[in-house]
MIKOL-950241 format. One record per residue (C-alpha): y, z, x; residue in three letters. Coordinates in pm, 1 decimal, decimal comma. Example, Ala and Ser with C-alpha at 12.3 -4.5 7.8 and 13.67 -1.06 7.14 Angstrom:
<sites>
         c2         c3         c1   resn
     -450,0      780,0     1230,0    Ala
     -106,0      714,0     1367,0    Ser
</sites>
This chain:
<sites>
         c2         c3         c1   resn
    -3031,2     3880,0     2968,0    Unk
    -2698,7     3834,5     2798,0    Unk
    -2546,2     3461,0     2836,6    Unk
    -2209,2     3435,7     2971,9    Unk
    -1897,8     3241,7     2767,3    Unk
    -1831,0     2930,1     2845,6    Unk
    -1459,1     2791,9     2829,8    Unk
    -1608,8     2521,9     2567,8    Unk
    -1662,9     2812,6     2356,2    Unk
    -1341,4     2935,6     2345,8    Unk
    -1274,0     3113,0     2642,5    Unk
     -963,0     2970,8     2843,4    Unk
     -859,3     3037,4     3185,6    Unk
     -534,0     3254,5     3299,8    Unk
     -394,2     2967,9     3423,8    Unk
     -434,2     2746,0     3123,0    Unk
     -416,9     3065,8     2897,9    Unk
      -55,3     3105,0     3066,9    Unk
       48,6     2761,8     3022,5    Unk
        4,5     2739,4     2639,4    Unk
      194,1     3061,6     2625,6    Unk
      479,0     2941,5     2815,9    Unk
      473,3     2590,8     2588,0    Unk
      467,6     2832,9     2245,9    Unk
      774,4     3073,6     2417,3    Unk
      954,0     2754,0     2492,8    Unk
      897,7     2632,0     2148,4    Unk
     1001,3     2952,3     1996,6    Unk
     1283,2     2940,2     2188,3    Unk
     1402,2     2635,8     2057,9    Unk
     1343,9     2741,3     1687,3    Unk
     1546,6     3041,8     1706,1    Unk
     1855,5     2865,5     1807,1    Unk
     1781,7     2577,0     1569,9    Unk
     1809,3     2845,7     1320,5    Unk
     2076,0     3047,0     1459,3    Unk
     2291,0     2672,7     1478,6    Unk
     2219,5     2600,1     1130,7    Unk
     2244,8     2957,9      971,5    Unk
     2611,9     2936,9     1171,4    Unk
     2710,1     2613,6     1051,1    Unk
     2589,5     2679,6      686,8    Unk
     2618,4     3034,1      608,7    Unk
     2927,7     3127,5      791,8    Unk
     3171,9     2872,8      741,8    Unk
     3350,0     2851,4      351,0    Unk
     3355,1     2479,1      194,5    Unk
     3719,9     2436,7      314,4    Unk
     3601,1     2504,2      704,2    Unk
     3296,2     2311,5      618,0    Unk
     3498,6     2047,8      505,6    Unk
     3789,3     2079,0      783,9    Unk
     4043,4     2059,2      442,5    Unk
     4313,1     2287,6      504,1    Unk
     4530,0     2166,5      244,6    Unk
     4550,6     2378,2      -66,5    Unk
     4434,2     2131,7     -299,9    Unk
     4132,2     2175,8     -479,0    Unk
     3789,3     1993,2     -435,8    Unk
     3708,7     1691,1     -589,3    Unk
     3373,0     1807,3     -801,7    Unk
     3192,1     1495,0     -638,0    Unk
     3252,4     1663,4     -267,4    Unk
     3181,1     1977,5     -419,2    Unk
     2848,7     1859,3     -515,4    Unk
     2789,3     1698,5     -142,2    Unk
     2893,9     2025,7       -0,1    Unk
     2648,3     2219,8     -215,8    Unk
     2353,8     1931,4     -125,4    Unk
     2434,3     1973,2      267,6    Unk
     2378,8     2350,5      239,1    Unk
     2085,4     2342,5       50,1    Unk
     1963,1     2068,5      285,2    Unk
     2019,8     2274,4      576,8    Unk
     1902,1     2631,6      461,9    Unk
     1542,9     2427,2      383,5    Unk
     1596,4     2325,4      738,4    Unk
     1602,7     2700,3      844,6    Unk
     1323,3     2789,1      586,5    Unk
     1091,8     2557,9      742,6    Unk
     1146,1     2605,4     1101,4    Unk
     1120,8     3022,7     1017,1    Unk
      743,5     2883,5      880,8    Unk
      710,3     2716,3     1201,8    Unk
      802,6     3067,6     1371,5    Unk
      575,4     3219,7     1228,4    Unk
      254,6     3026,8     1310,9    Unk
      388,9     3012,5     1657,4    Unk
      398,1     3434,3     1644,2    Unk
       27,8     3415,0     1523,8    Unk
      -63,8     3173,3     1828,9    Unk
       56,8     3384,5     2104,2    Unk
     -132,2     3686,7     1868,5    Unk
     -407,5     3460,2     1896,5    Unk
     -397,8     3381,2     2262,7    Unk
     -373,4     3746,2     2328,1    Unk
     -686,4     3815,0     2136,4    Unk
     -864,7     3538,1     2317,7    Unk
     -895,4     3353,7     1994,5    Unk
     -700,0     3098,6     2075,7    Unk
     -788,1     2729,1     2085,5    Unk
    -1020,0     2724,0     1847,2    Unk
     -984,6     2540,6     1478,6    Unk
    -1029,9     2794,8     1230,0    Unk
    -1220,2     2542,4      985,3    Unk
    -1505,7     2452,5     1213,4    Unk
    -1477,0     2716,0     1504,5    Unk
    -1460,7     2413,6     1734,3    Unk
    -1240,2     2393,2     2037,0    Unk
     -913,1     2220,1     1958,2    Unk
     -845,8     1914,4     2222,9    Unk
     -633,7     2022,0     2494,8    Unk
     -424,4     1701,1     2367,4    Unk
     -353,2     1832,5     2026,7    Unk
     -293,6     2182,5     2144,1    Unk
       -4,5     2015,0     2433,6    Unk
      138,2     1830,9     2116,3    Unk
      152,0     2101,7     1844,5    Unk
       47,6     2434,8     2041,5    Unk
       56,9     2640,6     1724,1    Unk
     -188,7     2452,8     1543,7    Unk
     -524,8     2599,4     1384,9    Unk
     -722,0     2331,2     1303,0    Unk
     -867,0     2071,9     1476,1    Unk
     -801,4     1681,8     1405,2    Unk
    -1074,4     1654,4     1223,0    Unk
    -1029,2     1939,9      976,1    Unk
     -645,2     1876,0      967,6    Unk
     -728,7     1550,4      814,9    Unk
     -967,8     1655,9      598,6    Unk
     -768,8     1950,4      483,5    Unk
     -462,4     1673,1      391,8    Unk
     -718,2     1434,8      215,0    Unk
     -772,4     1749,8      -19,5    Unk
</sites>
């Protein structure tokens, strides 16, 4: 006789299965127009827009460098939350496979707490910390 899977091993409900998917489509939500709003603001605009200088004069090389530091600040911005994209893309991959939930350390359930707080995560507390210790 076969044993049955138990939702400690891994196995979530539709209706719980639906609500982590609707928390990671929010999320990703939210990240794309983070990055749209900051590829906009950076990418787009020239220093003088940036800068809302219409005169003709030039740039004082001290602004310049500010300028230069804001951009870079804000495309790491964009690189990061892409990253974050991304592991939210493998969570709803991995709550399609029925994989997801589960810490990928320790193939322990993740608590329902962690997974409400940072939906796209793949480890577990336990492992998280021990991975960051490393």
């Amino acid at each position: 006789m076969q044993k049955r899977k138990t939702a400690k091993q891994g196995k979530m409900d539709k209706k719980t299965s639906e609500f982590y998917k609707k928390l990671l489509l929010e999320k990703r939500e939210d990240i794309l127009g983070d990055i749209s709003q900051i590829s906009e603001e950076t990418l787009k605009k020239s220093q003088k827009d940036a800068s809302g200088d219409i005169s003709g004069y030039t740039f004082h090389m001290a602004d310049v460098a500010t300028d230069n530091y804001d951009r870079e600040f804000s495309l790491g911005l964009a690189s990061k939350e892409r990253g974050v994209l991304m592991e939210i893309n493998y969570a709803l991959q991995k709550l399609q496979e029925g994989r997801f939930g589960l810490c990928e350390s320790c193939k322990k359930p993740i608590s329902k707490v962690r997974l409400k707080a940072v939906p796209y995560t793949t480890l577990c507390l336990k492992c998280q910390q021990a991975k960051e210790k490393r």
